[in-house]
N, C-alpha and C positions, 0 to 999 in steps of 0.2 A: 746373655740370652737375647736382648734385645737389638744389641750387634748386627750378629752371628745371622738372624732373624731378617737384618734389614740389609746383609751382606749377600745373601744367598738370594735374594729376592731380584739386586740386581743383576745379579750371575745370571740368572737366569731370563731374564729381559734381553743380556745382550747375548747371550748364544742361540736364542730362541730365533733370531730373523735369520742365522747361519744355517740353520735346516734348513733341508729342502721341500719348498713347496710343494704339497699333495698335489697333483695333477687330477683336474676336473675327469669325474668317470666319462665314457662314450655315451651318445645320444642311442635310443633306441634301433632306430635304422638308418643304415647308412644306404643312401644313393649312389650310383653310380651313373656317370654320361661318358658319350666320347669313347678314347680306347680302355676304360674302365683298370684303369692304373690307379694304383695306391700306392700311398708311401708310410713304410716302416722302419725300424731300426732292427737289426738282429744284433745280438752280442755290443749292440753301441754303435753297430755302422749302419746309417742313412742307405736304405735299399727300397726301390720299386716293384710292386708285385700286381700282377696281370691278372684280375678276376675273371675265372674263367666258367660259366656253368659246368662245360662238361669235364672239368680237370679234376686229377684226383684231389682226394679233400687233404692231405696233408701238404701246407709250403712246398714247393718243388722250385730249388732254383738252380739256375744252367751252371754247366761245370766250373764257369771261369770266375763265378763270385764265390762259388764253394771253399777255389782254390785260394782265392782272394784272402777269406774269414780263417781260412788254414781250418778247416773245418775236418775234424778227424772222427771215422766211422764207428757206428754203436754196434749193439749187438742183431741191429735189425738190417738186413740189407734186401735189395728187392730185382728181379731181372724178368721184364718185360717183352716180349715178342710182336713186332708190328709188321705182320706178314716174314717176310724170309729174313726180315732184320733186330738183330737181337740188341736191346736198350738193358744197360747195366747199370746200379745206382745203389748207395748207403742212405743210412740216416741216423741222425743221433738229436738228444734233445739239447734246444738251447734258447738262450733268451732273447722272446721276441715280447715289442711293443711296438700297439697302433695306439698311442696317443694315452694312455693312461697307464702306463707302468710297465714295466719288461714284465712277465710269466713266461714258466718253464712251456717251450711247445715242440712237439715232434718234426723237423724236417728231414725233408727228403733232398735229394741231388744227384741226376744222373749225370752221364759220360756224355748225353748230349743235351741240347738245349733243350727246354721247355718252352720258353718263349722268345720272340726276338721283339718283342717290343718293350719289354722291361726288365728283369733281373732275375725273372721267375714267372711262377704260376701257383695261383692258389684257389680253391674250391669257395664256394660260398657258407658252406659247412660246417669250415674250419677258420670264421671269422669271428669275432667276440661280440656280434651285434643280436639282437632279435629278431629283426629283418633284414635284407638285404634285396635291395629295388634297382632293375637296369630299367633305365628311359631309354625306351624304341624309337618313340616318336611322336609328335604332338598328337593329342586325342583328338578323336572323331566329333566329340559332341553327344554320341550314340553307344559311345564304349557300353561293355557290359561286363563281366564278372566271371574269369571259369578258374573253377579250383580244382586240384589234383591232390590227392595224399604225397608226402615227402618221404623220399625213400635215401637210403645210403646203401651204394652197392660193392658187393665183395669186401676182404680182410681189412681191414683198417680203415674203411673207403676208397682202399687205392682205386676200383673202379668210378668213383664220382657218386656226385648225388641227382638224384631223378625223379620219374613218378613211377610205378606198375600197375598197368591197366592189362584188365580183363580183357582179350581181343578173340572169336571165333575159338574159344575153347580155350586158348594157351595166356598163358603169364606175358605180358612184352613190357621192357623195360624202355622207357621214352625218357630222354635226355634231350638238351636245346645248345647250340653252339651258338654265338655271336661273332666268331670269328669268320665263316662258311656260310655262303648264299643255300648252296646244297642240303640236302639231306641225306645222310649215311646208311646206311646198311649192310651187314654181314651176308655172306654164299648162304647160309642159312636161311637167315630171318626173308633174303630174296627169294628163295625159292618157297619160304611159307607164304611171300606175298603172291605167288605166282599158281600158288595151290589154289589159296581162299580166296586171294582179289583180281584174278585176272592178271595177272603182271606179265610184262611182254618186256623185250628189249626194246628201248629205241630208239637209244643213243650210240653211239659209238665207241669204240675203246678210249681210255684216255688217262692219261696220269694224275692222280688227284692226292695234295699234299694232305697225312692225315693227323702224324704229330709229332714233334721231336726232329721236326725238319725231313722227317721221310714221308717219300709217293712212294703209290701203290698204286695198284689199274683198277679201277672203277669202269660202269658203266649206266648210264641211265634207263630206269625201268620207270613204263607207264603203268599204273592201275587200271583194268577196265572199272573195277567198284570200288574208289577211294576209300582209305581208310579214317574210319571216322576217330577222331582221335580229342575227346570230349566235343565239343560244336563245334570245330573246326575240321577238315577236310586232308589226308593227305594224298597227292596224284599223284606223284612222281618222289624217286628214291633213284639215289648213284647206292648201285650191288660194290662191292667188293667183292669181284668174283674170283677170286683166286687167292685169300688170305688163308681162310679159315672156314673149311668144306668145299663142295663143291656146289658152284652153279651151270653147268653142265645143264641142265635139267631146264631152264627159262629158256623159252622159245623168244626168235628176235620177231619183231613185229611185222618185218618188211623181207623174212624171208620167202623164198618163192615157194617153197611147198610147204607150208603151213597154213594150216585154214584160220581164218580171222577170228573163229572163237575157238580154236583150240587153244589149254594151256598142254606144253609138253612138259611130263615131269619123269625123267629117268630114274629107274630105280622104285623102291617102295617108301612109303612116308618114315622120314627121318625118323633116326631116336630125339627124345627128350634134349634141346639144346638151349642156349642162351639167346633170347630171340630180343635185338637191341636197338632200336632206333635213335640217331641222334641228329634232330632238326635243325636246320639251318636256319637263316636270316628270311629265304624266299617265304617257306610255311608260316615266317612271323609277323608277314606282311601285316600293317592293318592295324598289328599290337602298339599300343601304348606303352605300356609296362610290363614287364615280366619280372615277380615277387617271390622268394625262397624266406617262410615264415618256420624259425627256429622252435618258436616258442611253441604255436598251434599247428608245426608239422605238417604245412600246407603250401604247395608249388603253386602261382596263382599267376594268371594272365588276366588282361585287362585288354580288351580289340576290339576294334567297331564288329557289331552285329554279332558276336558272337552268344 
């Protein structure tokens, strides 16, 4: 017995350093700077992914690492519409790790690219942290503190994560890109800004890239009464006027028979729509930090003066 006893004892000293070490868990929040690239493993292979605020929340990576991983389709598949162009895509679960152990996770992958800066695109959402922090820019000195409620929008999240603010009666769903100077908007949500805020054209037509590597025509609309959008301010919005409804109805600023405080709106007030905003870099001017708290469910900007 005594043996036996002192046999097994070293059995097991030496296959004990042959495991594998536990991998220390993730820190609470993770930062990002720069093109806001990460790096993961999927299935065991070394892959970079593109945090995107406004991307859908489930991994999305471009077709060629798809094809790479021999990545074969589940029972979920998804086909997306971005103006006249139709984006087709599967997904199935498989295992991913950022730094503390593979777990099972749902991807997606379409026919075109998601990102051309890294291997993919992935939501802040659908990261395993508590926080997750994009540094804008050194602080003012004066920053000050605005929070938002955190939202996840449409089936799965394939529409992204955001905030929804109360705006002149309606629901509107505010999104932020880092990719995009600009700020987005739907033939819709323009012609609600052109109802309530004054909104005029005053840009010119113009192709504006909006994701998955397709343009679409946009145009710039000024606000006569900015919208206020917690203590910051927004003037100006590129319409997607020709996606999804009609803008038909926004009067251009500098045409010759319309009066300077006319808005022109054709037709009678729309039915009930998805009225969406997705800000760019220009409205983030000023920000320090922009914060997606998992935990407390709270979208938080950091800006001088605000």
């Amino acid at each position: 017995m005594r043996v036996f006893s002192v046999v097994a004892t070293v059995s097991m000293a030496i296959s004990a350093p042959a495991s594998a070490a536990p991998k220390s868990a993730l820190p609470d929040e993770l930062v990002l700077r720069g093109d806001n690239v990460i790096d993961v493993t999927i299935n065991g292979t070394p892959l970079r992914l593109e945090v995107r605020p406004e991307a859908a929340d489930a991994p999305t990576l471009n077709p060629d690492i798809a094809a790479k991983l021999a990545l074969k389709p589940g029972m979920l598949a998804f086909r997306s519409m971005v103006g006249s162009e139709k984006v087709s895509g599967n997904s199935a679960v498989h295992k991913v790790d950022y730094g503390a152990g593979a777990k099972n996770q749902r991807i997606f992958w379409a026919d075109r690219a998601s990102s051309t800066l890294a291997d993919g695109t992935i939501s802040p959402a659908s990261l395993p942290y508590k926080r997750i922090t994009f540094h804008l820019g050194a602080p003012s000195g004066g920053d000050r503190d605005l929070a938002f409620p955190l939202d996840n929008f449409g089936f799965l999240g394939r529409l992204g994560v955001g905030t929804t603010l109360d705006m002149d009666g309606e629901k509107v769903r505010l999104q932020f890109s880092l990719q995009r100077d600009e700020t987005l908007v739907s033939a819709p949500t323009g012609n609600w800004l052109a109802r309530t805020r004054g909104g005029k054209f005053t840009g010119r037509p113009q192709q504006t890239l909006i994701y998955y590597g397709i343009m679409r025509p946009t145009r710039e609309m000024t606000l006569a009464r900015p919208l206020p959008l917690g203590a910051r301010q927004l003037a100006t919005a590129d319409v997607r006027y020709s996606d999804y409804g009609d803008a038909s109805g926004i009067a251009a600023a500098d045409a010759a028979d319309a009066d300077s405080d006319e808005i022109v709106v054709v037709g009678e007030k729309e039915k009930k729509v998805d009225l969406r905003i997705v800000a760019g870099r220009r409205f983030l001017q000023g920000c320090s930090t922009l914060t997606y708290d998992m935990q407390k469910r709270s979208l938080n900007l950091r800006c001088a003066g605000s």
